[in-house]
Structure formats: structure tokens, C-alpha cells
LUMBALUM-982342 format. One record per residue (C-alpha): residue in one letter; x, y, z; residue number from 1. Coordinates in nm, 3 decimals. Example, Ala and Ser with C-alpha at 12.3 -4.5 7.8 and 13.67 -1.06 7.14 Angstrom:
{'A', {1.230, -0.450, 0.780}, 1}
{'S', {1.367, -0.106, 0.714}, 2}
//
This chain:
{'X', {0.000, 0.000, 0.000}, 1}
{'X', {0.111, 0.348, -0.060}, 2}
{'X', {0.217, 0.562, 0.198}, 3}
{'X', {-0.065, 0.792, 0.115}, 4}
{'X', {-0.364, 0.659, -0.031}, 5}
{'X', {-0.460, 0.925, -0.309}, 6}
{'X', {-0.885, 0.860, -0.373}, 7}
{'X', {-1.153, 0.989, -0.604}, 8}
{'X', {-1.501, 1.019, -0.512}, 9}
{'X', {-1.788, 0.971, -0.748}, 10}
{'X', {-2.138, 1.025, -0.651}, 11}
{'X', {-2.419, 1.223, -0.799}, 12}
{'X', {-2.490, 1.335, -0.425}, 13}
{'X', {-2.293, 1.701, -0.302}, 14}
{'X', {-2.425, 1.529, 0.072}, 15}
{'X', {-2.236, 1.176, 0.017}, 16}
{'X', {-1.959, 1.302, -0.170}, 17}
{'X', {-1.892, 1.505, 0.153}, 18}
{'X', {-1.935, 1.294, 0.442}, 19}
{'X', {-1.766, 0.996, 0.222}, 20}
{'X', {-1.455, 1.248, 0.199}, 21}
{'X', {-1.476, 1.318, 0.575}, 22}
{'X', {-1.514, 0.987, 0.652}, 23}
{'X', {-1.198, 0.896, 0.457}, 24}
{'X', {-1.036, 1.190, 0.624}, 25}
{'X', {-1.050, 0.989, 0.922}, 26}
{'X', {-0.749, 0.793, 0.836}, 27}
{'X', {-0.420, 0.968, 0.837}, 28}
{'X', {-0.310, 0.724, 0.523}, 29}
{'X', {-0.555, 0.877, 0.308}, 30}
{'X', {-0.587, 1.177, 0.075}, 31}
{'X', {-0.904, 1.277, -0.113}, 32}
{'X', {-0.763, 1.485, -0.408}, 33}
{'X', {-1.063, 1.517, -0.558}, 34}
{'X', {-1.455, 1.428, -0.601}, 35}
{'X', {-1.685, 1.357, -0.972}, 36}
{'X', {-2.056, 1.399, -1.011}, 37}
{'X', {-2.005, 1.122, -1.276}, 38}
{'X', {-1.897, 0.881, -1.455}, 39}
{'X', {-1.751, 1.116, -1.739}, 40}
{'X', {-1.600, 1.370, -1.465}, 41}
{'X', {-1.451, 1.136, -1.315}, 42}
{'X', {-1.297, 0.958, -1.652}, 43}
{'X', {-1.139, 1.316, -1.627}, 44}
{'X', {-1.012, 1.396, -1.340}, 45}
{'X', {-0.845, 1.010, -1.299}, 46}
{'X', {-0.656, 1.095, -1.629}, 47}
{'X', {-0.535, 1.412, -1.517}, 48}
{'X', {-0.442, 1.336, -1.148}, 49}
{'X', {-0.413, 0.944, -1.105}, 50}
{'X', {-0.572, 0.838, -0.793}, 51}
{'X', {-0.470, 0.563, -0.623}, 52}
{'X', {-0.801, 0.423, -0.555}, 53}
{'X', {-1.205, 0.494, -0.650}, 54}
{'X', {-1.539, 0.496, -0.424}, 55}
{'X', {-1.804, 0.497, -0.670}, 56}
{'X', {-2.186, 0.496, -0.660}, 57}
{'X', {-2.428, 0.311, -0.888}, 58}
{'X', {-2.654, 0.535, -0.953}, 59}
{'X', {-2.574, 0.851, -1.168}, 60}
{'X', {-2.655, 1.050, -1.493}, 61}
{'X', {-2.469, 1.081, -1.794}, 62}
{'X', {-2.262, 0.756, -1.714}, 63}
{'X', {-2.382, 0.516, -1.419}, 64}
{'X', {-2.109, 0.347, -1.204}, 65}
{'X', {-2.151, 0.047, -1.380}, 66}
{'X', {-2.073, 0.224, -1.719}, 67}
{'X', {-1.737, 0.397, -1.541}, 68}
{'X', {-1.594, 0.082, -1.424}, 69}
{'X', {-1.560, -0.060, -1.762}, 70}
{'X', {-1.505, 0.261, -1.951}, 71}
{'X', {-1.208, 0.314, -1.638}, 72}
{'X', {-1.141, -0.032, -1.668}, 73}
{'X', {-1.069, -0.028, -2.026}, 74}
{'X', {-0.811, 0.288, -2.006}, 75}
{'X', {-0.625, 0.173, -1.711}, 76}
{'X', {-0.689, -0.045, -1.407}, 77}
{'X', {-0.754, 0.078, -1.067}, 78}
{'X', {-0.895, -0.029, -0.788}, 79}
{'X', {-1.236, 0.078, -0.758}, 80}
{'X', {-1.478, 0.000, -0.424}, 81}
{'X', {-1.869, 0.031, -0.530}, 82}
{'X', {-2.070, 0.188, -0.270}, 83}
{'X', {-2.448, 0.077, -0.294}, 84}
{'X', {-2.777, 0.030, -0.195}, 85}
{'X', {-2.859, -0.349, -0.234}, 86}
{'X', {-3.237, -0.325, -0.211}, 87}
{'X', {-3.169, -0.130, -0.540}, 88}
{'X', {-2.910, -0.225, -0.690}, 89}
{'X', {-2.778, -0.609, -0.648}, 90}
{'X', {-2.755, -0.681, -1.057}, 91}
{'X', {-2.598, -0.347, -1.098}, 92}
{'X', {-2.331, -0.388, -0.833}, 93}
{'X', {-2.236, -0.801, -0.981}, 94}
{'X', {-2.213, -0.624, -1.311}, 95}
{'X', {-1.963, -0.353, -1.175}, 96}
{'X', {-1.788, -0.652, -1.001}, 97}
{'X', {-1.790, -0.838, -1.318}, 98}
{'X', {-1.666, -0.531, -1.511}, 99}
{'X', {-1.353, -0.531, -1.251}, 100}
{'X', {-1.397, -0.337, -0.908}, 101}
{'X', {-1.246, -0.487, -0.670}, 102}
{'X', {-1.510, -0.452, -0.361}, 103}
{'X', {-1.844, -0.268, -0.272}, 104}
{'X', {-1.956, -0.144, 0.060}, 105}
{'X', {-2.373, -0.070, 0.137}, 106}
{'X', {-2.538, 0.226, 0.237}, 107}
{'X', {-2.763, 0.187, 0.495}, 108}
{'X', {-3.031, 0.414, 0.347}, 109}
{'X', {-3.133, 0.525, 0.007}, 110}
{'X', {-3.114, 0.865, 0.128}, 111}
{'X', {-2.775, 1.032, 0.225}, 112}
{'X', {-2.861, 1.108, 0.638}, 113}
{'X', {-2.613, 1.038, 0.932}, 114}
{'X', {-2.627, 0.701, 0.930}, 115}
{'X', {-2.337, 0.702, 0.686}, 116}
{'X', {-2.106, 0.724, 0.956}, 117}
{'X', {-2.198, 0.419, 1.005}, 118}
{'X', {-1.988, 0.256, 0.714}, 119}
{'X', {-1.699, 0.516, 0.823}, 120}
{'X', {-1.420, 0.239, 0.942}, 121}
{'X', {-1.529, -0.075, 0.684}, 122}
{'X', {-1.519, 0.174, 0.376}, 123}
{'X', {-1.155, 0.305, 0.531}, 124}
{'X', {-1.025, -0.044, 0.541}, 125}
{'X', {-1.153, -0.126, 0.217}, 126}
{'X', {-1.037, 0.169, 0.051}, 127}
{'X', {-0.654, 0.071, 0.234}, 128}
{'X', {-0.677, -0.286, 0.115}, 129}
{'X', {-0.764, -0.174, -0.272}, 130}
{'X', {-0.532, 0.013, -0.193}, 131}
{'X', {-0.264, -0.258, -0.214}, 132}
{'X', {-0.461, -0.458, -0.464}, 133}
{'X', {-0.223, -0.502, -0.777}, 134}
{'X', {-0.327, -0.286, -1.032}, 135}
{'X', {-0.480, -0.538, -1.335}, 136}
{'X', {-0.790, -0.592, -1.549}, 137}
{'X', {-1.051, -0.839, -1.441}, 138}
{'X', {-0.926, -1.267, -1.416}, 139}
{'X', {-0.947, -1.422, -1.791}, 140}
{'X', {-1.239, -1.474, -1.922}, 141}
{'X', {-1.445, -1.788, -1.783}, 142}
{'X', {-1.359, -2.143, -2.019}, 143}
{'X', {-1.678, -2.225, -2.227}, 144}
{'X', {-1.636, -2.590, -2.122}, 145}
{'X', {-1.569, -2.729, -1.762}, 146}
{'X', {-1.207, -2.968, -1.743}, 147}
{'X', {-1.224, -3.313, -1.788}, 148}
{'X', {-1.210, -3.522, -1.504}, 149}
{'X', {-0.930, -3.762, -1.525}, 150}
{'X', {-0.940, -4.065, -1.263}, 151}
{'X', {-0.597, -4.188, -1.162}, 152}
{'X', {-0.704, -4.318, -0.793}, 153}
{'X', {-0.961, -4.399, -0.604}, 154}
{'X', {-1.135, -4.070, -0.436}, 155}
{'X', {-0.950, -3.901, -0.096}, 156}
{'X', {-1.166, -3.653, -0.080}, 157}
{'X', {-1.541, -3.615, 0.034}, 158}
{'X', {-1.609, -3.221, -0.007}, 159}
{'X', {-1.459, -2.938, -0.115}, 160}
{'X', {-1.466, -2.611, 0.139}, 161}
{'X', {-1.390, -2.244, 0.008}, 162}
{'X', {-1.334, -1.920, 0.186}, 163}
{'X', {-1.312, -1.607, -0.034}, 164}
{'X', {-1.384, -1.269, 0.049}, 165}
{'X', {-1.236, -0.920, -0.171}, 166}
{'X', {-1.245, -1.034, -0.519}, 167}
{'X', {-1.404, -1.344, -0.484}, 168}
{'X', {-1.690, -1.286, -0.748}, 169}
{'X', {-1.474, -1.256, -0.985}, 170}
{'X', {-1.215, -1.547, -0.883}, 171}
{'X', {-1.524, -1.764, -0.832}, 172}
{'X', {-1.621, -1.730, -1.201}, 173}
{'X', {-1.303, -1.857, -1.330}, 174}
{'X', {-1.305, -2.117, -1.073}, 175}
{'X', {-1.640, -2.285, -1.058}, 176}
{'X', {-1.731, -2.344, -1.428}, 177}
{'X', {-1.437, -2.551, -1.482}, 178}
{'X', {-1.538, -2.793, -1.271}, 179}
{'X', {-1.711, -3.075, -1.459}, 180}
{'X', {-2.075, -3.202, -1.369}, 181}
{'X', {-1.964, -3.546, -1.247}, 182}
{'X', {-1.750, -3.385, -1.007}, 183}
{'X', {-1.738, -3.645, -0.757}, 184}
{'X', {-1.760, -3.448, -0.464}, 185}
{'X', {-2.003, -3.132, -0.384}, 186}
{'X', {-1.816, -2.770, -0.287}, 187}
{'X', {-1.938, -2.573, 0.018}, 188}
{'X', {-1.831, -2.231, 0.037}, 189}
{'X', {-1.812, -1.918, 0.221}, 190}
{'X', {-1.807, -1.542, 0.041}, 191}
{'X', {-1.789, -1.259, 0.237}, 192}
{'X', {-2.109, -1.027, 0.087}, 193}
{'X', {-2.327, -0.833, 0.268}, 194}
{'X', {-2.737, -0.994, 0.273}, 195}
{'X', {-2.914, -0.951, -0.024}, 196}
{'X', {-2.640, -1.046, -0.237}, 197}
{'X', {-2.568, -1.442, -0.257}, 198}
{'X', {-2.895, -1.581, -0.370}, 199}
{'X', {-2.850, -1.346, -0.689}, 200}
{'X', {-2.494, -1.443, -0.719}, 201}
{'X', {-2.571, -1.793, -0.716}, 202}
{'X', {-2.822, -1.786, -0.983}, 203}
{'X', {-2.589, -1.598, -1.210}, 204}
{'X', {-2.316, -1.863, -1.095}, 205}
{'X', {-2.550, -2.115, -1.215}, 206}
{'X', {-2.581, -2.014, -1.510}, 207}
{'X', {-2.199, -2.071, -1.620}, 208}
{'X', {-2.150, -2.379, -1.438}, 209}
{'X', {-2.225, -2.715, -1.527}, 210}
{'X', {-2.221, -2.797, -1.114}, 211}
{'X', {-2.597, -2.718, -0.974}, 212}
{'X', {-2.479, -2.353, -0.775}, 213}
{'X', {-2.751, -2.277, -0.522}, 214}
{'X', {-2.774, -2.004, -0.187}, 215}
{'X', {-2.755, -2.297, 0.109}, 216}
{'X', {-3.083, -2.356, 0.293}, 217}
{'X', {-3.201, -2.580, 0.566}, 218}
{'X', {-3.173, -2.941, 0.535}, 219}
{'X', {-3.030, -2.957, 0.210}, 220}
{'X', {-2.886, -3.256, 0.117}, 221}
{'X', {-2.506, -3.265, 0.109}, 222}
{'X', {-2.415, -3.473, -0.285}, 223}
{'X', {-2.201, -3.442, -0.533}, 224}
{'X', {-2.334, -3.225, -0.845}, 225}
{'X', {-2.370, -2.962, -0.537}, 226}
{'X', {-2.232, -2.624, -0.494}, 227}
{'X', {-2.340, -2.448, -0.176}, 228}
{'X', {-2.293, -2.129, -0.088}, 229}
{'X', {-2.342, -1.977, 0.303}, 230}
{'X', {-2.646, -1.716, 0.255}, 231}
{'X', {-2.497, -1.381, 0.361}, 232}
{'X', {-2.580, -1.335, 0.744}, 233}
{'X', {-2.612, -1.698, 0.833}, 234}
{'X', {-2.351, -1.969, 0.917}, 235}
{'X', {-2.292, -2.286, 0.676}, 236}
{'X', {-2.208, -2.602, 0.855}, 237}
{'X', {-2.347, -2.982, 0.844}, 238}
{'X', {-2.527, -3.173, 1.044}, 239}
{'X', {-2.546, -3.582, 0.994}, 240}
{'X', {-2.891, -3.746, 1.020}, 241}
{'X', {-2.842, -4.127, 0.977}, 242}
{'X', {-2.599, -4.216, 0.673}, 243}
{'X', {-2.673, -3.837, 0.511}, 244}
{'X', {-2.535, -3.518, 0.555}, 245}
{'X', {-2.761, -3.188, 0.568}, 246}
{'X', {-2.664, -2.861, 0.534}, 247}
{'X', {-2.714, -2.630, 0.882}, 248}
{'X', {-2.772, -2.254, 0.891}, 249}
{'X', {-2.679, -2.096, 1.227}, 250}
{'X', {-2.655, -1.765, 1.400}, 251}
{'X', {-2.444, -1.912, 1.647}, 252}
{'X', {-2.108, -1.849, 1.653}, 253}
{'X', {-2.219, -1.493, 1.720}, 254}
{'X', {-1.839, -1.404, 1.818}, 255}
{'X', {-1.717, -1.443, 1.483}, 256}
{'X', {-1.584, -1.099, 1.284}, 257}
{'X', {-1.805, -1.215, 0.924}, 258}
{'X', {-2.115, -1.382, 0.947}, 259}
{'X', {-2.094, -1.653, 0.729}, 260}
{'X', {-1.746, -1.761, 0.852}, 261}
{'X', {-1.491, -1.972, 0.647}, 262}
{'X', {-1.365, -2.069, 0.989}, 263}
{'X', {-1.683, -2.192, 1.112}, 264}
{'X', {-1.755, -2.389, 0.759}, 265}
{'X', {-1.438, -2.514, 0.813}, 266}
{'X', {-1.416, -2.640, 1.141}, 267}
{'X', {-1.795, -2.858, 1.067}, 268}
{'X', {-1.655, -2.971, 0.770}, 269}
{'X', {-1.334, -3.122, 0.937}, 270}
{'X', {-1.563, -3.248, 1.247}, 271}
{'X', {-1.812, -3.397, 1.008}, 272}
{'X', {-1.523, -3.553, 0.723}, 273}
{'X', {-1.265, -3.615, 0.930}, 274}
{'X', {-0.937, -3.647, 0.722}, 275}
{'X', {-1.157, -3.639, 0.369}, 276}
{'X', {-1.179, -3.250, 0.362}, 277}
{'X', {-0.971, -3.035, 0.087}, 278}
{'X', {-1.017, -2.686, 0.215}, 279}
{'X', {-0.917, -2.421, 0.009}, 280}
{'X', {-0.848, -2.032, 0.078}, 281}
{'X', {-0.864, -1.756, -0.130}, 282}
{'X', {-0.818, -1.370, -0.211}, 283}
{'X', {-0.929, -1.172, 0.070}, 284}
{'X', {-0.900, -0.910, 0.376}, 285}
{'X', {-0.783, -1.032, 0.718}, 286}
{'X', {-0.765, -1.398, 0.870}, 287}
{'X', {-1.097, -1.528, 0.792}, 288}
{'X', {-1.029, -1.935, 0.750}, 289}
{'X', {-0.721, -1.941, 0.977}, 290}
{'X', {-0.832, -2.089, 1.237}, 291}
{'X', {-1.096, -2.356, 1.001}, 292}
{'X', {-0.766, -2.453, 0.803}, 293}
{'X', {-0.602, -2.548, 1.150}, 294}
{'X', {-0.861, -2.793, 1.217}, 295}
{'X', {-0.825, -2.927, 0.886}, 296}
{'X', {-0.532, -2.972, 0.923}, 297}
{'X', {-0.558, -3.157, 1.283}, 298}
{'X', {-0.787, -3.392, 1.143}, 299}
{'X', {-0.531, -3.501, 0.879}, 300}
{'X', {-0.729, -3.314, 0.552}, 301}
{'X', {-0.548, -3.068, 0.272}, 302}
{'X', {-0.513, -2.684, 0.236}, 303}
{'X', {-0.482, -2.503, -0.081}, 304}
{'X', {-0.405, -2.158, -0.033}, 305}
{'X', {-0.414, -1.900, -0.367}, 306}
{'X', {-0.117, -1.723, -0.452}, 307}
{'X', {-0.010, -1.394, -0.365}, 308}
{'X', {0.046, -1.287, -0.787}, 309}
{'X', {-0.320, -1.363, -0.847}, 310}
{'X', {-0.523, -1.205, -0.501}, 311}
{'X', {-0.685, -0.890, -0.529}, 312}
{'X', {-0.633, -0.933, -0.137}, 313}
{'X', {-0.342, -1.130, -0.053}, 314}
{'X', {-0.456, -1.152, 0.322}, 315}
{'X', {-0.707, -1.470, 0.401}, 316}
{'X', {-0.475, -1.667, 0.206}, 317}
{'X', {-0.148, -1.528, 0.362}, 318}
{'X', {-0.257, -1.589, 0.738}, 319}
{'X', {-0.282, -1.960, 0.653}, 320}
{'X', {0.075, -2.006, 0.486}, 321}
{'X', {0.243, -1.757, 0.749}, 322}
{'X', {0.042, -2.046, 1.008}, 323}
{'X', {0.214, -2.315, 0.825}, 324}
{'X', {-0.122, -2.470, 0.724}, 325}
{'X', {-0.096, -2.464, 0.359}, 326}
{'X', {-0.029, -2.750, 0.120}, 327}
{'X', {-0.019, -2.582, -0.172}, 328}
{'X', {0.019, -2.234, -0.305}, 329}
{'X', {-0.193, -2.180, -0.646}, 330}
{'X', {-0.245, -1.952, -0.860}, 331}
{'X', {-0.612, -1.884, -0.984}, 332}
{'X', {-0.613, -2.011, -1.328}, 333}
{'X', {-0.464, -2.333, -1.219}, 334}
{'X', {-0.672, -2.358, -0.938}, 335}
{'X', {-0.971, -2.596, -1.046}, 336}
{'X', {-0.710, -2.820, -1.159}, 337}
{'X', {-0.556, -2.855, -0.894}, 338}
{'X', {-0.905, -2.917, -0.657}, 339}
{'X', {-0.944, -3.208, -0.936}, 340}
{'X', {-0.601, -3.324, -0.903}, 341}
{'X', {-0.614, -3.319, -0.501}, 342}
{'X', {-0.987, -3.522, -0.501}, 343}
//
């Protein structure tokens, strides 16, 4: 991260583009050097004074966020952080994602009122960690056909457990298509989104993938074909009933930083498997899946951990190998492989 953290802010809104600016003023490691009204101001003023990083809102005229990101995007990369409203705007802020910002943070309102504060330290941390992010276009574009699966042994493995938080839509989507539809395992996973998010991210998911991608409910059954992912404000584990294993939702742990937690996915999966989990960890902020690799690990199962060249965030992922917990270090494109080669 640079020393000082030079930001734009874009929003249609005199109100947010103020307290946004104070609220980054906060932090002595960042500099607002300047604010846009839109998407074509701010094409502008990026050209003419090179920010470091963006806060953008959805919503504008003349050119929408989602229009800036690629236009932005398509000139040079830099990290950009969506701020939204999801009520209004959950296709609009997967498309900006898609397009290649590298995180989004949610108003509270639809009006700009003092409840912005509110986001004050999560939009300061985000900003820091896009900060850092390496400055590239979105990951390659998603293979039209899932891999092959090759079968050289008999299967180690009985699910697969992900943890992915800051750039994880996007990693997901080069990820999850390649794996083939008689996958013999199914894949839980965790992504770090705020509620009204997932269940429209797994649809879309869905729609690449030749794997059934669905928001985890209630009693689901656990099988191969499967692709789970934790609904945003609830915890994923598994619960056995007779010779089947169900899905769980939980409030409970309600210690945990991120609700769902790649820890507590983790630690079910390893308590419910035993030694036949492959846990894998992937671009994101702080140490989420640390502590879930660790019992892994104790119960004799496999980390792969993503490498540093291909995060957006190279912090989930680096708490595990600085732990000593990781198996593997892989980059993105090679990663489905590599789940294949490890099952």
C-alpha cells in the first residue's frame, strides 16, 4: 500500500460526496484529491491526477457506475470500491464486479442522512486494502467448457470447502465453471457479501457452471453435483442425520468478525469428514479461514491456499501459509485443476 492513499469520489450526491470524503479523512493514510458527479467527470479527473483508488456509486446520470468501471477499466486499471444500496441495486453492483472493481460497501439508506457514519471504518479499510490490490484488469475470461475429469485413484476426498472474500466474485467465475458435472464431490463455500447479495450471485453462478450452484438452505442434502454457498448473514455447517449429511444454517457463533465464517464452515466440515476435507483459501481481507484450516489440518485433511500474484487481497490466504497450514500455493487459473487433481 502506498504511503498515502490518493482517492476519487464519485457520486451524484454534493451530501455523500462530503461525508464519504470526511469519513476517509478519518485515516491519516488517506488523501481525497478530488470528487466527480459522474462517470464522465470522473474519466477526467483520474486521467489528469491518477488516484490511487475509486469509491463509486451506482446510480448517476450521464454515465452510471456500472458504465465507469468498464469505460475506467478499459483505459487503465484501478482499484475501484462500489458503494451501494442493495435493495436497489444487487444486478448493478455483480455487473460492476464483473466489469472489474475490486469490492463494494452498502449504504444503509437510500437517502444520504447520518447514518453514513456508520460505514466510516469498513469503507476506510476497504479503501486501504484496494489500496494494495495489484493494479490489473478483471481474471481471464471464464472457459466455455468445464475440465475433464481424469481418474488416476480412487477418491480421498469427500467435499470441497472455500473461503473467499475481496475479489471473490470474480475469482469464483473462473473457478467454478471448470469444474465438470460429475465432479465427484459437492463444494461448500463461504463469500464474504453483505445480505441480499448471494442468492443473486448464485443464480448468475449457475448459469456458467455445469455444477448445480444454489444459496444454502435448511436441510439440504449434502451430494455431489452440489455447490453451496453460506447465505450472507447466516452460518454454513453440516449436520449428519443417519448415513446423510444436511446442510445447517446458524446464527451461532455470534463471536465471529463475518457472518458466514470460512472458519466456522471449516471447522464442521473437518468435524463432520474427518481427514476427507480439501479446504481451500482464497483472495481476501484479514484472517478469515485461519483458524478452520487449522482444524483441517488436525484432522489429517489438505489446504490449498491461492497465490499472492493472483489475489486482489493477498490476506485470508497469507494468514494460513504464514500459520504453516498450507499445502499448496496456487495460482487462480490453475486452481480448479488442482481441486481435481487433489480429489
Amino acid at each position: 500500500m502506498p504511503e498515502l492513499v490518493r482517492v476519487l469520489v464519485v457520486d451524484d450526491s454534493a451530501y455523500v460526496r462530503k461525508v464519504v470524503t470526511q469519513m476517509l479523512g478519518r485515516s491519516p493514510f488517506i488523501d481525497v484529491i478530488g470528487t466527480a458527479r459522474d462517470g464522465e467527470e470522473a474519466l477526467e479527473i483520474v486521467a489528469e491526477r491518477d488516484p490511487h483508488v475509486i469509491t463509486c456509486d451506482l446510480n448517476m446520470p450521464n454515465m452510471d457506475g456500472v458504465s465507469f468501471v468498464r469505460a475506467q477499466m478499459a483505459r487503465k486499471a484501478i482499484p475501484i470500491v462500489i458503494i451501494s444500496i442493495a435493495e436497489a441495486a444487487g444486478e448493478q453492483v455483480l455487473a460492476a464486479l464483473d466489469a472489474g472493481a475490486v469490492d463494494f460497501i452498502q449504504k444503509p439508506t437510500a437517502l444520504a442522512t447520518e447514518r453514513l457514519m456508520d460505514i466510516a471504518d469498513e469503507l476506510v479499510e476497504k479503501v486501504k486494502a484496494a489500496a494494495a490490490a495489484p493494479r490489473r484488469a478483471t481474471p481471464s475470461a471464464v472457459p466455455s467448457t468445464p475440465l475433464p475429469l481424469v481418474r488416476t485413484a480412487a477418491v480421498t476426498v469427500d467435499i470441497v470447502v472455500m473461503g473467499i472474500s475481496t475479489g471473490g466474485p470474480q475469482g469464483l467465475k473462473v473457478i467454478i465453471p471448470q469444474l465438470p458435472a460429475d465432479l465427484p464431490v459437492p463444494v461448500a463455500l463461504v463469500m464474504h457479501m453483505p445480505i441480499g447479495y448471494t442468492e443473486l450471485y448464485a443464480q448468475k453462478l449457475n448459469d456458467i457452471s455445469a455444477l448445480h450452484v444454489v444459496e444454502a438452505s435448511e436441510g439440504q442434502v449434502v451430494e455431489p453435483g452440489m455447490v453451496f454457498i453460506a447465505p450472507a448473514g447466516r452460518h454454513l455447517s453440516f449436520v449428519k442425520s443417519g448415513g446423510t449429511v444436511l446442510t445447517h444454517l446458524d446464527l451461532r457463533p455470534l463471536d465471529t468478525p463475518h457472518r458466514p465464517s470460512v472458519d466456522a464452515l471449516f471447522q464442521s466440515a473437518a468435524e463432520t469428514y474427518g481427514d476427507r476435507v480439501l479446504g481451500v483459501v482464497m483472495t481476501g481481507m484479514g484472517s478469515d479461514g485461519r483458524d478452520g484450516a487449522a482444524w483441517i489440518k488436525a484432522r489429517g485433511g489438505c489446504i490449498l491456499t491461492e497465490s499472492e500474484e493472483t489475489c486482489v487481497v493477498y490476506g485470508m490466504p497469507r494468514s494460513v501459509v504464514e500459520a504453516g497450514l498450507s499445502d499448496a500455493v496456487v495460482p487462480l487459473s490453475r486452481m480448479a485443476r488442482e481441486i481435481m487433481e487433489r480429489i
